[in-house]
C-alpha positions as CSV (number, residue, x, y, z in Angstrom):
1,X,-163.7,-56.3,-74.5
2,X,-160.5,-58.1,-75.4
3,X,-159.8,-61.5,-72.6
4,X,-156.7,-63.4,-72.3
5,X,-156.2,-66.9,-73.2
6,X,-155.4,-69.2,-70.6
7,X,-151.8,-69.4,-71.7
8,X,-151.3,-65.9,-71.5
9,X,-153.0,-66.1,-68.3
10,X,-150.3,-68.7,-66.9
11,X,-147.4,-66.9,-68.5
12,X,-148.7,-64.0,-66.2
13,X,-148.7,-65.6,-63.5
14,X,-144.8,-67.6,-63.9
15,X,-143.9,-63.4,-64.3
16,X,-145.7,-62.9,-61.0
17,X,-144.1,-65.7,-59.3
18,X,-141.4,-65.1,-60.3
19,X,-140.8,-61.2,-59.1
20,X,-142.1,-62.3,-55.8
21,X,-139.5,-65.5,-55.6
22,X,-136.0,-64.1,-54.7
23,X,-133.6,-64.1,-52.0
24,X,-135.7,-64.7,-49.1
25,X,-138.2,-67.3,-50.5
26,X,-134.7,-69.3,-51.2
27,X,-133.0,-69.2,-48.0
28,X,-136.2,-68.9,-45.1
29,X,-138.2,-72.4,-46.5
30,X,-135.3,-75.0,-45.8
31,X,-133.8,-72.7,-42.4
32,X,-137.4,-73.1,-41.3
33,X,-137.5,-77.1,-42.1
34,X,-134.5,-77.4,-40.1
35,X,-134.8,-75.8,-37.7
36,X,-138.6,-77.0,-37.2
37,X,-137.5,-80.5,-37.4
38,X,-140.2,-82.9,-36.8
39,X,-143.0,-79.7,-36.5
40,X,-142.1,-78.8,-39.9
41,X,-145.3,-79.8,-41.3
42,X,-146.6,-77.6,-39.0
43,X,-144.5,-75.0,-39.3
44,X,-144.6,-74.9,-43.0
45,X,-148.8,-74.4,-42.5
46,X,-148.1,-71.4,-40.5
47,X,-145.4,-69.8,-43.1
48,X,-147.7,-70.7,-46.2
49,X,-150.2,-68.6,-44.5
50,X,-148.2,-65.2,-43.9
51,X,-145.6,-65.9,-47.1
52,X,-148.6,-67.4,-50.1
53,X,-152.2,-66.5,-48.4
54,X,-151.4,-62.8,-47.5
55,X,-149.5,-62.2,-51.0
56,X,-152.4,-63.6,-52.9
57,X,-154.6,-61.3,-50.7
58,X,-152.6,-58.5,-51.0
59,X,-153.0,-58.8,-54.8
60,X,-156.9,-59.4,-54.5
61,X,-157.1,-56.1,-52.2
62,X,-155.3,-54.0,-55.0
63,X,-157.5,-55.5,-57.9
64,X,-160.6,-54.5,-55.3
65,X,-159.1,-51.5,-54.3
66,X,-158.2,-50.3,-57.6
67,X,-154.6,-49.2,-56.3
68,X,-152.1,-49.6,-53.2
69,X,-152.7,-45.4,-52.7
70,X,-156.4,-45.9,-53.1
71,X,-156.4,-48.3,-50.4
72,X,-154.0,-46.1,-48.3
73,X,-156.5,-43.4,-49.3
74,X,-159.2,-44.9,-46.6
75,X,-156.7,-43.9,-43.6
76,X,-155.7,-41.0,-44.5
77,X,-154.3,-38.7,-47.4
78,X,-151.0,-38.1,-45.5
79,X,-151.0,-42.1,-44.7
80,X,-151.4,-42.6,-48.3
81,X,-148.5,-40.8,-49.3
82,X,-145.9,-41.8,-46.3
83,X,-146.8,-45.6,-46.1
84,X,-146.4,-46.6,-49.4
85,X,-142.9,-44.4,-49.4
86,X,-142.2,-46.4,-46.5
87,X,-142.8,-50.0,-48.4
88,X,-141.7,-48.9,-51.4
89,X,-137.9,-47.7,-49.6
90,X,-138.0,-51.0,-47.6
91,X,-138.8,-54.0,-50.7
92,X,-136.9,-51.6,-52.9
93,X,-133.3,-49.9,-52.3
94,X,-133.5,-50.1,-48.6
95,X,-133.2,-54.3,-47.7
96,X,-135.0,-56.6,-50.6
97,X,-132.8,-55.3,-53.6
98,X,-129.6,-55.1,-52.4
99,X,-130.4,-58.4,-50.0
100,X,-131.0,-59.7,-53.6
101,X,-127.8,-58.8,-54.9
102,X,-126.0,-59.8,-51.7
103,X,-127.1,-63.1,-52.0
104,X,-126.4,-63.6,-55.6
105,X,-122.7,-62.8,-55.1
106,X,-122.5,-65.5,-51.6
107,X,-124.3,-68.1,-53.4
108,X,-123.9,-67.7,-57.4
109,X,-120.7,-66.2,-57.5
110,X,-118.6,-67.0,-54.3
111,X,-118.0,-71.0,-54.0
112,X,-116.3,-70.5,-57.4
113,X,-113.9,-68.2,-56.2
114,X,-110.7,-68.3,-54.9
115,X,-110.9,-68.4,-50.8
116,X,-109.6,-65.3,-50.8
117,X,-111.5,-63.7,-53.0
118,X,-114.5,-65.1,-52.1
119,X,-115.0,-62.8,-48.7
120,X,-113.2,-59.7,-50.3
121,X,-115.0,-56.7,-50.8
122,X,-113.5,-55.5,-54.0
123,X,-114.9,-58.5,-55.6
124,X,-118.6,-57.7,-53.7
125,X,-118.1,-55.0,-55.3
126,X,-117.4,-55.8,-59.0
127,X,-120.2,-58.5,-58.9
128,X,-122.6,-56.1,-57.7
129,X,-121.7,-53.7,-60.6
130,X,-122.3,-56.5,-62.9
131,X,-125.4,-57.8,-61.6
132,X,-126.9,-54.5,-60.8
133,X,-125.7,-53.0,-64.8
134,X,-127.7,-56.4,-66.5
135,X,-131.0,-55.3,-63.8
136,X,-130.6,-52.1,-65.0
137,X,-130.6,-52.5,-68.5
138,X,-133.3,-54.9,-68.6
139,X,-135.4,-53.3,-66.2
140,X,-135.9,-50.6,-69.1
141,X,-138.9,-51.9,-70.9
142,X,-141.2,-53.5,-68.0
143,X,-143.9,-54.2,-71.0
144,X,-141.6,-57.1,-71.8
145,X,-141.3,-58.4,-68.8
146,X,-143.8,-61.9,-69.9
147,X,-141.7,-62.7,-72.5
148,X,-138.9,-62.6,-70.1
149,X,-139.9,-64.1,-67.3
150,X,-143.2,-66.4,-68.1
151,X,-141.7,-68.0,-71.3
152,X,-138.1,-68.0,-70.1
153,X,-136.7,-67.4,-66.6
154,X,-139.4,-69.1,-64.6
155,X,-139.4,-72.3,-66.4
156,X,-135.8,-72.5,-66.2
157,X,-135.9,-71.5,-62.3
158,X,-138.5,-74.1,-61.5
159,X,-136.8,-76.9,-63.4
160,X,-133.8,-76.7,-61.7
161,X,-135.7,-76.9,-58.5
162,X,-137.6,-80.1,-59.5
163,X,-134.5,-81.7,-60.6
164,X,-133.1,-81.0,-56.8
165,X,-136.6,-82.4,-55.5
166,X,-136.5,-85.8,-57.6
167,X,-133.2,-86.5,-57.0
168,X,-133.9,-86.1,-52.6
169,X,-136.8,-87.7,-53.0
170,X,-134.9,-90.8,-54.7
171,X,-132.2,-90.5,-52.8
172,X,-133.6,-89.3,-49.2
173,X,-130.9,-86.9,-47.6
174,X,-131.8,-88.4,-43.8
175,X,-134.6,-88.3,-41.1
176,X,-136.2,-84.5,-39.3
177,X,-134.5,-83.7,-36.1
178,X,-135.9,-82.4,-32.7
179,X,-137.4,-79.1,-33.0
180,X,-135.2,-76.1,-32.2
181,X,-137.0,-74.3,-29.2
182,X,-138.9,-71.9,-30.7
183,X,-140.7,-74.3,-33.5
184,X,-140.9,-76.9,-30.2
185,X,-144.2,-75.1,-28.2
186,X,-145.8,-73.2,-30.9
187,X,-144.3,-74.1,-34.4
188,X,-147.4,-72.9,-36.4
189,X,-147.0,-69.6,-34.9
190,X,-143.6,-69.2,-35.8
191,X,-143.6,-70.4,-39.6
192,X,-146.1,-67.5,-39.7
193,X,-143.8,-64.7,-38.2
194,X,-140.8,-66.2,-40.5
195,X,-143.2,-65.5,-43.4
196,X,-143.1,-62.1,-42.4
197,X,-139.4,-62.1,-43.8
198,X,-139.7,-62.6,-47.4
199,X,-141.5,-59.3,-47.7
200,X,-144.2,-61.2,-50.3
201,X,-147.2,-59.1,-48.7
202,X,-145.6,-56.0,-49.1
203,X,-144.7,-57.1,-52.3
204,X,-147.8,-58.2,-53.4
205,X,-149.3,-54.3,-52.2
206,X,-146.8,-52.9,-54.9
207,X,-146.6,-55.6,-58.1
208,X,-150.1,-54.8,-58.4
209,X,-149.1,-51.8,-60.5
210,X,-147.4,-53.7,-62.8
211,X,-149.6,-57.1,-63.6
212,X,-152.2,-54.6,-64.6
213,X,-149.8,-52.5,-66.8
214,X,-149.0,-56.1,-68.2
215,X,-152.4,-56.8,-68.5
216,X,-153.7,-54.0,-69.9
217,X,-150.9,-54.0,-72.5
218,X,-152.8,-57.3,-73.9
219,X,-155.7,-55.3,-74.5
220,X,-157.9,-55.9,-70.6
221,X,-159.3,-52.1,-70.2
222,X,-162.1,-53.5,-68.6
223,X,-161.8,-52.6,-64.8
224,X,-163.7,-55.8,-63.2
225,X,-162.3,-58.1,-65.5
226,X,-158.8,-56.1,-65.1
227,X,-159.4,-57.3,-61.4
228,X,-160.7,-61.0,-62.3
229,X,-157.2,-61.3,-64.1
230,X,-154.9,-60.1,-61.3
231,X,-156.9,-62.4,-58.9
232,X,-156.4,-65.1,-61.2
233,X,-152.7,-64.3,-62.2
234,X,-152.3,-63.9,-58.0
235,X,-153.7,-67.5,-57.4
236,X,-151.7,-69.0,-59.8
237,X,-148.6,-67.3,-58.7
238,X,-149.3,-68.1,-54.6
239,X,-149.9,-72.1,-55.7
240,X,-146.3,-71.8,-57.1
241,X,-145.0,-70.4,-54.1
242,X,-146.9,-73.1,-51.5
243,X,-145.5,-75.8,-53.5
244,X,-141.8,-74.9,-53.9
245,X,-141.7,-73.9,-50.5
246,X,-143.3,-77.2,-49.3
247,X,-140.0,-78.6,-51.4
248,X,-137.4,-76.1,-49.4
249,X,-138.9,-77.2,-46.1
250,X,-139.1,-81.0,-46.8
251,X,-135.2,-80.4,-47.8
252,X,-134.3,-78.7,-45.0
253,X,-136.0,-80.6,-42.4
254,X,-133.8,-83.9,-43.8
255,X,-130.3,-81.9,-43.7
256,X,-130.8,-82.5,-39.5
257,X,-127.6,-84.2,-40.1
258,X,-126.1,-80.6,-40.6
259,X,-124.4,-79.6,-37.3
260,X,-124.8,-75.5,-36.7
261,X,-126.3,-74.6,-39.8
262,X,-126.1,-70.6,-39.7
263,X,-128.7,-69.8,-42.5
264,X,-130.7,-71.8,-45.7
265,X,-128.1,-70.9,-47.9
266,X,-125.8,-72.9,-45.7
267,X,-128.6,-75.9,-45.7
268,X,-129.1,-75.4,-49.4
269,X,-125.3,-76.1,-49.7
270,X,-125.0,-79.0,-47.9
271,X,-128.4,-80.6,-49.3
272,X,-126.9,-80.3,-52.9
273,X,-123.5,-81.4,-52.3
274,X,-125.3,-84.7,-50.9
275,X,-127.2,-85.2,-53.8
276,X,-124.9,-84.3,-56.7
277,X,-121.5,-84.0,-55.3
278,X,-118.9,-81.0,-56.4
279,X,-122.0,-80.4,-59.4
280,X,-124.3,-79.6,-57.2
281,X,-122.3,-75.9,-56.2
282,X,-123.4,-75.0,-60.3
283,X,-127.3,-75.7,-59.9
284,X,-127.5,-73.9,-56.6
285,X,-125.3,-71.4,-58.0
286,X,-128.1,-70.8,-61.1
287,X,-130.7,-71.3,-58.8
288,X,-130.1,-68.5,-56.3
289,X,-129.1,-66.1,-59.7
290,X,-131.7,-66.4,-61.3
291,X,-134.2,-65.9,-58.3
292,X,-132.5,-63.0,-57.0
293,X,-131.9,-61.8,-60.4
294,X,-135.8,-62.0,-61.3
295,X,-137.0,-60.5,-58.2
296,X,-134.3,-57.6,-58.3
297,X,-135.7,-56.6,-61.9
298,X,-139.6,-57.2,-60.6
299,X,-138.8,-54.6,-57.3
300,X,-136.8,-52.1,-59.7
301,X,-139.6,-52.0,-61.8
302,X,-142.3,-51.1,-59.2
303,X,-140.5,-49.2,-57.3
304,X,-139.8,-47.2,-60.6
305,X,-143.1,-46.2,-61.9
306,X,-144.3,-45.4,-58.0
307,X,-141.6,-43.3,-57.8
308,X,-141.9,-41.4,-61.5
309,X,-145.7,-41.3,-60.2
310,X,-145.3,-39.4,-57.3
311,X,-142.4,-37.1,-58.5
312,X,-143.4,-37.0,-61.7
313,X,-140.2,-34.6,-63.5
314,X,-137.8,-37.7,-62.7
315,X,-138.3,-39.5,-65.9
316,X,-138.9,-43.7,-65.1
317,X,-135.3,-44.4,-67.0
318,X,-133.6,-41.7,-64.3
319,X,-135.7,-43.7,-61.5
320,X,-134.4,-47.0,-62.7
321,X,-130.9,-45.9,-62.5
322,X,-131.0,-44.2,-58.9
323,X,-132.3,-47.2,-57.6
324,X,-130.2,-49.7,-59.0
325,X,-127.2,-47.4,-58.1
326,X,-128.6,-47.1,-55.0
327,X,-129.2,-50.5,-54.2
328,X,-125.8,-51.6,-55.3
329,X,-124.4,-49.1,-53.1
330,X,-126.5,-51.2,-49.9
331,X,-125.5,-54.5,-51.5
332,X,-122.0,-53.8,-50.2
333,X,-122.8,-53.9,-46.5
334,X,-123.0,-57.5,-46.7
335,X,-126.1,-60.1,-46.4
336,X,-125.5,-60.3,-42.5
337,X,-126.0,-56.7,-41.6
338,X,-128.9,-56.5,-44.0
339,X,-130.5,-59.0,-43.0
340,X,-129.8,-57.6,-39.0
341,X,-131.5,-54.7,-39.7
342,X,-134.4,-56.0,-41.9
343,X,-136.0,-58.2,-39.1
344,X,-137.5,-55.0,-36.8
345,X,-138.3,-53.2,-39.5
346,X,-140.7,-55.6,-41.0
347,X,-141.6,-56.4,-37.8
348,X,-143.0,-53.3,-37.7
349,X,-144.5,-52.7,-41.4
350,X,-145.8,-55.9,-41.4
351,X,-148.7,-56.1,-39.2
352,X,-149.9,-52.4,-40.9
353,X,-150.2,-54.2,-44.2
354,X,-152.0,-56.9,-42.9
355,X,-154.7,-54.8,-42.0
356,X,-154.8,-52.6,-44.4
357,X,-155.2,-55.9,-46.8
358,X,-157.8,-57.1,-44.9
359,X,-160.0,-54.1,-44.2
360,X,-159.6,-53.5,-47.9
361,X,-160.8,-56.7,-48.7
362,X,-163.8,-56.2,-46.4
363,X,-164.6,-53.1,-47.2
364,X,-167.9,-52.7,-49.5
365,X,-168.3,-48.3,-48.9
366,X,-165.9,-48.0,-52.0
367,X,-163.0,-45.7,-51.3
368,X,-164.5,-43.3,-48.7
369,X,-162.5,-43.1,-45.7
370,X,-164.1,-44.5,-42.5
371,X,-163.1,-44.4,-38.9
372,X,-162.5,-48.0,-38.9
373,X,-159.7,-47.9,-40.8
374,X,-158.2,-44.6,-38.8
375,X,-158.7,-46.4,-35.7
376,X,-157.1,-49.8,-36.4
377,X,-154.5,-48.6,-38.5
378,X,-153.5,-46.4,-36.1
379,X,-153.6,-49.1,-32.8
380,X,-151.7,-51.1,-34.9
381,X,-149.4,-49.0,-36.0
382,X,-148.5,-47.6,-32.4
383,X,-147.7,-51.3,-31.0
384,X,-145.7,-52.0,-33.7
385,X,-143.0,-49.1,-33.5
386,X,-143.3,-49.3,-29.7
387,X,-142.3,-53.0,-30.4
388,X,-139.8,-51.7,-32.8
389,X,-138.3,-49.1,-30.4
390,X,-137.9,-51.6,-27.5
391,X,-136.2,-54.2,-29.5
392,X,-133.7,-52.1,-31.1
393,X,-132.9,-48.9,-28.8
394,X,-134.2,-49.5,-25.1
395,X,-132.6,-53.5,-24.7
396,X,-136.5,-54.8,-24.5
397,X,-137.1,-52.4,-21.2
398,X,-140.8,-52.2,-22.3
399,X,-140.7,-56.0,-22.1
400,X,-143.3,-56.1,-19.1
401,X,-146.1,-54.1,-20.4
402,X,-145.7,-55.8,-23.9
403,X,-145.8,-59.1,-21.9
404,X,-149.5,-58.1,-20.2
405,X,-150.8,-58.2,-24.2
406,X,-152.4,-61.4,-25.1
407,X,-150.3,-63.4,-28.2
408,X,-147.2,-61.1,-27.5
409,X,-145.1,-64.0,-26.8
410,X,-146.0,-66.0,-29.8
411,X,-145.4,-62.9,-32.1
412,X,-148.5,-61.6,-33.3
413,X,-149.6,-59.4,-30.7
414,X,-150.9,-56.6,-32.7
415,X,-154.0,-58.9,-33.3
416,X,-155.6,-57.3,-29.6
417,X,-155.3,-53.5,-30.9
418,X,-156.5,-55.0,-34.1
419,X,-159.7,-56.4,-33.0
420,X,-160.3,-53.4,-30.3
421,X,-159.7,-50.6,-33.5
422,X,-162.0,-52.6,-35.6
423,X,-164.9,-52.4,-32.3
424,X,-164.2,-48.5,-32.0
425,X,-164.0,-48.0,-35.0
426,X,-167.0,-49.2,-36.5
427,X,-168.3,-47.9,-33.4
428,X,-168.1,-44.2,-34.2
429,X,-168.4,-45.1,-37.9
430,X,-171.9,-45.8,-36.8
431,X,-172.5,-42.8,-34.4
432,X,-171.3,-40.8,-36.9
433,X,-173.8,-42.0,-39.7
434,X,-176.6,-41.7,-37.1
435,X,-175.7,-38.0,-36.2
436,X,-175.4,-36.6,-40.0
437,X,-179.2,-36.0,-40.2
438,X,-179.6,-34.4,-37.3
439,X,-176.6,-32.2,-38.4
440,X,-177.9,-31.3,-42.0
441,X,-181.3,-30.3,-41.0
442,X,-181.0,-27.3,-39.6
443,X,-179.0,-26.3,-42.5
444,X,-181.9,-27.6,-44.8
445,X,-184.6,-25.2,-42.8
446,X,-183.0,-21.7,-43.0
C-alpha cells in the first residue's frame, strides 16, 4: 500500500484549487464585498458556506460514495444517468467553460486593446480560438495535470493575489459603504445564494473523477485510503478558497468609493488601478488568465472522461475537442448573456446537489437505493423547476403560492420540501423494512 507524501499531498490540493478557482470565484467575492458594505463580514460567512463548505462536502460525498453515478444511483437509475448529464452540460460547454473563456478575453485581453477592438466580435472571436486551442492541447494528458498546476500555475496564481492583498492592506483603498438592499436585512443569507454562482458544488460532484485518477496514478489503489486522500486534497483546496475569497471581499467592500459598479471585474479594475496605477491593468490581466485558463482545462478534463464513460466509442481526445469547440462556439455570446442565463438554471440544479451531497454523506446502507432519497430528491427537485419556470417564462405569476413557503423570500426555500422528503421518506423506508417479513414468509412455506 503505496501513501503519498505530504508534498504530494499539497501539490494535489493547489491542482484541486486550482480547477475549482476560475471566472466566477474572481469576479462574485469583491461584487459581494461591495455590494454588502459594512455586512460584508457577514455576508462573506454566508458565501464561504455554499462556495468552500459544500465543495469540500461534495468531494467528501464522492470519496464516500465511491462515485458521482453511484451516489445518483440511490435515486434512481434514470436519475443517475440524466442528472449528472445535466451538471456535466451546465459546468462544462453549456455556462462555466465558455463563461471562462468570456472572461479571459474582457479582463486579460481587452484593456490592451484598441477601443475599438476591444468590444468587437471578430476579435472575441480570435481570442477564443487561441485560448480554447492552448486548453485543448493541454487538456490531452490529464495525468499531468500536478505538475502543471500544483508546481506551476497555482503558485503563480496565488502570488499575484498576495501581492494585490499587501499592497491594500498598506495602502487601504477606503472605508465599506451602506449595504445595498438585499445584503441590508439578511446579508448572511444572501452570501449563501451568491455562492450558488461559482458552480464549486457542482464542481466538486465531478473533479472527484479526476483527483482519484491523479491519485491513483501515484500508486493509492487502496479504496479507504483513496478516499482519506480526496478528503484531505478537498480540505486543503476549500482553506484556499475561504482565504482568497476573504481577500476579494475585504477588496471589494473598500472600493465603496466606486460609483455604479456593474460587476467584480469592474471592482477588480478600479481596486488595482488604485494600488498600482496604469501596471495594475497587467497583474489583473494575468490574474483573471490564468484562473480562467486553469479552471477551463480542470472542467474540459472531467467533463471528458464522463463523457467517453458514458458513450464509450467517442475516444477521450474526440471528447476533448467537441467540447472545447463547443465551448468556444458559447464563448461568443458574450459574458452578459451567459451569465443571464446561468443564474435560474443553477438556481434550479443547485438545491438538488445539495441534497444529494448531504444524504450521501449521511447515508450508512451503502449504495442501495432508499425511499428517502426518492422522496426528497424528488420534493426538491419539483420546487426548484417550478421556481425556475416562474422566473423565466410566467413573469413570477406563481409568486403567491411560492410566497406561502417558509425561507422563500431569503432564497433557500427548498429547505421545507427538504425536511418534509427526509420525514416521508424515512417514513416508508421504515414501513417498508417492517413489511418485508411478512412478505417473504409465505413464499418460505410452500
Amino acid at each position: 500500500m503505496q501513501g503519498l507524501s505530504i508534498k504530494q499531498l499539497v501539490f494535489i490540493s493547489f491542482m484541486l484549487f486550482s480547477m475549482f478557482f476560475g471566472a466566477g470565484n474572481l469576479i462574485f467575492p469583491p461584487f459581494l464585498g461591495y455590494n454588502a458594505g459594512e455586512n460584508v463580514w457577514l455576508a462573506l460567512a454566508g458565501f464561504i458556506v455554499s462556495a468552500v463548505g459544500l465543495p469540500i462536502l461534495g468531494v467528501a460525498a464522492v470519496a464516500k460514495a465511491g462515485s458521482f453515478q453511484a451516489m445518483a444511483r440511490r435515486v434512481h437509475p434514470s436519475f443517475a444517468v440524466l442528472f449528472p448529464m445535466l451538471i456535466y452540460v451546465s459546468i462544462g460547454p453549456g455556462l462555466a467553460i465558455p463563461r471562462a473563456g468570456s472572461l479571459a478575453f474582457e479582463m486579460g485581453m481587452g484593456p490592451f486593446l484598441p477601443a475599438e477592438w476591444s468590444g468587437s466580435p471578430v476579435a472575441l472571436f480570435l481570442y477564443t480560438v487561441v485560448f480554447f486551442s492552448f486548453v485543448w492541447w493541454l487538456s490531452l494528458s490529464p495525468s499531468k495535470l500536478v505538475d502543471r498546476f500544483g508546481k506551476m500555475l497555482t503558485p503563480l496564481l496565488l502570488a499575484l493575489i498576495m501581492v494585490i492583498f499587501v499592497k491594500s492592506w498598506f495602502s487601504p483603498l477606503g472605508a465599506a459603504g451602506e449595504p445595498d438592499e438585499n445584503y441590508l436585512s439578511h446579508p448572511a443569507f444572501q452570501g449563501f445564494l451568491d455562492g450558488y454562482l461559482t458552480m464549486d458544488a457542482l464542481a466538486a460532484l465531478v473533479f472527484g473523477i479526476v483527483v482519484a485518477d491523479v491519485l491513483r496514478s501515484k500508486g493509492v489503489q487502496n479504496s479507504s485510503q483513496l478516499s482519506r486522500y480526496m478528503m484531505a486534497a478537498g480540505l486543503g483546496a476549500g482553506l484556499l478558497l475561504a482565504a482568497i475569497y476573504i481577500i476579494l471581499g475585504y477588496l471589494g467592500a473598500s472600493s465603496g468609493a466606486l460609483p455604479d459598479a456593474k460587476n467584480g471585474a469592474n471592482i477588480l479594475t478600479y481596486a488595482v488601478h488604485q494600488l498600482f496605477g496604469t501596471s495594475g491593468a497587467l497583474i489583473l490581466g494575468l490574474v483573471f488568465t490564468l484562473a480562467c485558463f486553469c479552471v477551463s482545462i480542470g472542467l474540459v478534463t472531467s467533463c471528458s472522461q464522463y463523457f467517453t464513460a458514458v458513450f464509450p466509442r467517442i475516444s477521450y481526445a474526440t471528447c476533448v475537442k467537441l467540447l472545447c469547440a463547443g465551448s468556444m462556439l458559447i464563448a461568443n455570446l458574450g459574458l452578459t448573456l451567459i451569465l443571464q442565463v446561468s443564474v435560474p438554471i443553477l438556481g434550479a440544479i443547485y438545491p438538488v446537489a445539495i441534497v444529494l451531497i448531504v444524504l450521501a454523506l449521511l447515508d450508512r446502507s451503502g449504495n442501495k437505493s432508499s425511499a428517502v432519497h426518492r422522496v426528497t430528491v424528488g420534493f426538491v427537485a419539483l420546487f426548484s423547476v417550478g421556481d425556475m419556470i416562474n422566473a423565466m417564462f410566467l413573469s413570477r405569476a406563481w409568486d403567491p403560492f411560492f410566497a406561502t413557503m417558509p425561507l422563500h423570500e431569503k432564497g433557500v426555500g427548498w429547505l421545507m420540501p427538504a425536511l418534509v422528503g427526509i420525514v416521508l421518506g424515512y417514513g416508508l423506508d421504515k414501513w417498508t423494512d417492517k413489511r418485508k417479513p411478512e412478505e417473504i414468509r409465505p413464499a418460505q412455506t410452500m
